[in-house]
C-alpha positions as CSV (number, residue, x, y, z in Angstrom):
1,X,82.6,-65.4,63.1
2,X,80.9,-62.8,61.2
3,X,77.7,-63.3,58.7
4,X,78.6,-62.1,55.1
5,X,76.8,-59.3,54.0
6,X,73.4,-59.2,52.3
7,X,73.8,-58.3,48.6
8,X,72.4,-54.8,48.1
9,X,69.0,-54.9,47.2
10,X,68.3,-54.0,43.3
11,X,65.7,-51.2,42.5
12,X,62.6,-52.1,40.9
13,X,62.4,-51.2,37.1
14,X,60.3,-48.0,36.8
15,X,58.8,-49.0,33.7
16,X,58.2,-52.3,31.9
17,X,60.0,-52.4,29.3
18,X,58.4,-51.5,25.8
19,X,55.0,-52.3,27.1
20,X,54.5,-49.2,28.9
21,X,55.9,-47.2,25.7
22,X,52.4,-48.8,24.2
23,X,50.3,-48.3,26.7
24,X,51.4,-44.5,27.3
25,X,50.7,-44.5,23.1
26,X,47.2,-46.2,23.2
27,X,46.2,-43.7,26.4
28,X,47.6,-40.7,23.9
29,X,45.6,-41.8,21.1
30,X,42.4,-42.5,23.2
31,X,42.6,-39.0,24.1
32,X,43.6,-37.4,21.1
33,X,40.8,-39.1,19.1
34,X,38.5,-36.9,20.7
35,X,39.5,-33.7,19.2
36,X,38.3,-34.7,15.4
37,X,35.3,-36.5,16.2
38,X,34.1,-33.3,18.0
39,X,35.5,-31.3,14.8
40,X,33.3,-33.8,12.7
41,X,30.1,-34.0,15.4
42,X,29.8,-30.0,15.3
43,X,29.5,-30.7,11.5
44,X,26.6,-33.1,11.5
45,X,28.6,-36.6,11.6
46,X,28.5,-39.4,13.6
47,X,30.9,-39.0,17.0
48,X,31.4,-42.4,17.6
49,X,32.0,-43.5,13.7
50,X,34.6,-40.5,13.3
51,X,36.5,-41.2,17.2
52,X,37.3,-45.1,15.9
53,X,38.6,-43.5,12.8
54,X,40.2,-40.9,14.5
55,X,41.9,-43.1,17.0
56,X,43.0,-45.6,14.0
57,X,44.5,-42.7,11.8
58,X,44.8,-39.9,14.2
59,X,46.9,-37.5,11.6
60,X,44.7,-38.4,8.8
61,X,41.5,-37.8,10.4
62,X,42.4,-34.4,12.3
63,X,43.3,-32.9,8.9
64,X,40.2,-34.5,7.6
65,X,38.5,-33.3,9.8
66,X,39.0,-29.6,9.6
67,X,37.9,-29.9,5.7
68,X,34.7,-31.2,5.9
69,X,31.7,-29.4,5.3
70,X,28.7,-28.9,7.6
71,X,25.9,-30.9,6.4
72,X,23.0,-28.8,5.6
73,X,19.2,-29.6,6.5
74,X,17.3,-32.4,4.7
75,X,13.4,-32.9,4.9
76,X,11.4,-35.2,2.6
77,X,9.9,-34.5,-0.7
78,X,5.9,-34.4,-0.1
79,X,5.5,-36.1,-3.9
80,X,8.4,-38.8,-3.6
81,X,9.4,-39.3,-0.1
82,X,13.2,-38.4,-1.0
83,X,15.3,-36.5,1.2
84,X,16.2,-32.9,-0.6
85,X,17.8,-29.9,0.8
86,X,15.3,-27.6,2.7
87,X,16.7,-24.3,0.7
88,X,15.7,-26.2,-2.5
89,X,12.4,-24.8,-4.6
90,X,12.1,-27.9,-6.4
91,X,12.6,-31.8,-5.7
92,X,15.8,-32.6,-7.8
93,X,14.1,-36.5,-8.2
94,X,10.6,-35.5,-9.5
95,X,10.5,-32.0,-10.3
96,X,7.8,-31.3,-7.5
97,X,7.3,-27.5,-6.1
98,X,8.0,-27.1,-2.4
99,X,5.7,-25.5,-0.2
100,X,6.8,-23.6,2.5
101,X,4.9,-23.1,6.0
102,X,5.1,-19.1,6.9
């Protein structure tokens, strides 16, 4: 008497379903979020601040991104301790004259 056969054996699934859609998304954005927050640190931001937004809004932070403006060089007012641009002449809080080291 002969054995029946074995039913053929079924392949495995190559991907799990919607779940690896997400994942594959998640990686994407992870490394895509880099890209702005490098735009933004070369402009005097925060990196880490700007790669959580960036990986939250990834569209809206890349265009963002590209129009901010670089943050120019603060020091301290010697009369009133406020920070003020280091091209300006005069505090814009007190009035005070800057002196400049040559």
């Amino acid at each position: 008497m002969e054995t029946p056969a074995a039913p053929p054996a079924t392949p495995p699934a190559e991907s799990s379903g919607p779940m690896g859609y997400v994942l594959a998304v998640v990686v994407a954005l992870l490394l895509l979020a880099i890209l702005p927050s490098m735009i933004a640190q070369e402009k005097g931001r925060s990196m880490k601040t700007w790669y959580a937004y960036s990986f939250l809004a990834f569209p809206v932070a890349l265009i963002h991104s590209f129009f901010l403006k670089a943050r120019e060089e603060q020091e301290k007012c010697s009369k009133c301790k406020k920070p003020i641009s280091v091209l300006a002449l005069e505090c814009p809080h007190c009035g005070a004259r800057m002196v400049f080291d040559i």
